[in-house]
N, C-alpha and C positions, 0 to 999 in steps of 0.2 A: 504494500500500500504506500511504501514512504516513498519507493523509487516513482510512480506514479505519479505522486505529488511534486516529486521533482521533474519528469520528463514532459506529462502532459496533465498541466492544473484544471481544463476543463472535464477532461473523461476524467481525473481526479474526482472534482464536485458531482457530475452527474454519478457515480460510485457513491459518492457518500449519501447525496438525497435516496436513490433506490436502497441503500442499506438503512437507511432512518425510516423508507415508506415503510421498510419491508419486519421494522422493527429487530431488525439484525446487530442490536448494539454492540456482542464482545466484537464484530468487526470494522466496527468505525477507528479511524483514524482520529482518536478521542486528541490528541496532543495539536495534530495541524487543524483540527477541527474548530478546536476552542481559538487557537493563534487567531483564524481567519473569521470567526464573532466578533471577536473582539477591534479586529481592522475596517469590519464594517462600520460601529459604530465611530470609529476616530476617524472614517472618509466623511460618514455626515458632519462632524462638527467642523472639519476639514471645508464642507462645501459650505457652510455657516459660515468661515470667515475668510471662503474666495468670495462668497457673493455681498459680503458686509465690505471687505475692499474694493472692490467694483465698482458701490453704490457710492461712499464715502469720497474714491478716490472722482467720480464722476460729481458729486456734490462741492467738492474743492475748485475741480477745474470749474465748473459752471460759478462758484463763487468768485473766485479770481480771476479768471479769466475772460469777462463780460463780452468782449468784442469775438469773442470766437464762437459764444454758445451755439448749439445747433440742433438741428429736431434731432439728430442721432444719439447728442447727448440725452436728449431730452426720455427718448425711447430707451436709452440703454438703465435710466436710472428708475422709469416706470418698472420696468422687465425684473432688476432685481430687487425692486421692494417684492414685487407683489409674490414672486421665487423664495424668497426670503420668510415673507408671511405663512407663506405654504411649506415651505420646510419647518418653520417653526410649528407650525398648527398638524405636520403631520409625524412630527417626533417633539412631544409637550416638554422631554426631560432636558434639552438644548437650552430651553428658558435658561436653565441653572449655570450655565455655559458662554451665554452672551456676555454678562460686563468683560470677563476675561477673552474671550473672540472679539469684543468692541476694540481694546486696547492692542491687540496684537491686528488687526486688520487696520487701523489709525495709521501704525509706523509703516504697512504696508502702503496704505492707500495714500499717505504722501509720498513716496519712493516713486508708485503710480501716476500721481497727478504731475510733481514735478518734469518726470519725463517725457510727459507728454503734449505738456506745456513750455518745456526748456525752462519755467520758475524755480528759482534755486529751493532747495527745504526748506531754508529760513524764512519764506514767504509763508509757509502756513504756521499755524498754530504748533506750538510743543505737546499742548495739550490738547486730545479730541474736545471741539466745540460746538459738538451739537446734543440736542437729547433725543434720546431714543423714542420719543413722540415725534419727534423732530423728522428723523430720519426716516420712520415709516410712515408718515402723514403724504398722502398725493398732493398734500394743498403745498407742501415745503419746497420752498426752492431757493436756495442762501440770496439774497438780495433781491427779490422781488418781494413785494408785499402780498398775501396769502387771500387779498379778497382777487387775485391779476389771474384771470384766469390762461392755462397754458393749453387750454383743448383747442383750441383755436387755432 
């Protein structure tokens, strides 16, 4: 079973679900079995703070960089609230997870925003500057006032 898991990881997994349908426990691969539970849940929190960097780093340029905004900004920052909302709503235990993914996708998402805009880091904040109502509200968009509407 281990050579398996080393040679070919999908007929690997397809082996292990047939042995768990099939109730065949003493033959499961109980050691890379448990490794690879555990990997799943550290890719979801994993995609918690690519899509919190994304948004962040897209919320930065759009703040700073006023002459450049553009509907693709604009769509790329729709796209991962509402991705964002639905990871959150379909794994509840991430809650617990967020201030520490906020902070760690922050240093990201100015690394992101400055490259993208050539603005040196010093231009943004040391510290993340928004709140978390903030960053999942549709109405939020760092410098415009929140009755402007952007469907338009």
């Amino acid at each position: 079973m281990q050579n398996l898991y080393e040679t070919d990881f999908y007929a690997w997994t397809q082996e292990q679900a047939n042995l768990l349908r099939h109730n065949q426990w003493n033959q499961l691969d109980l050691l890379n079995l448990i490794e690879e539970i555990e990997s799943l849940g550290r890719k979801e929190r994993q995609e918690l703070r690519n899509r919190l960097t994304i948004l962040i780093g897209h919320l930065l340029k759009w703040e700073y960089q006023v002459e450049k905004r553009s509907r693709s900004w604009l769509a790329t920052i729709r796209i991962q609230r509402r991705e964002i909302i639905k990871l959150l709503s379909e794994n509840p235990s991430l809650q617990s997870h967020l201030e520490t993914s906020l902070a760690e996708a922050y240093e990201n998402a100015k690394d992101l925003a400055s490259g993208e805009t050539n603005l040196p880091l010093s231009t943004f904040p040391q510290i993340f500057c928004y709140s978390l109502a903030d960053i999942f509200s549709d109405r939020f968009y760092p410098g415009i006032p929140a009755t402007d509407d952007l469907m338009t």
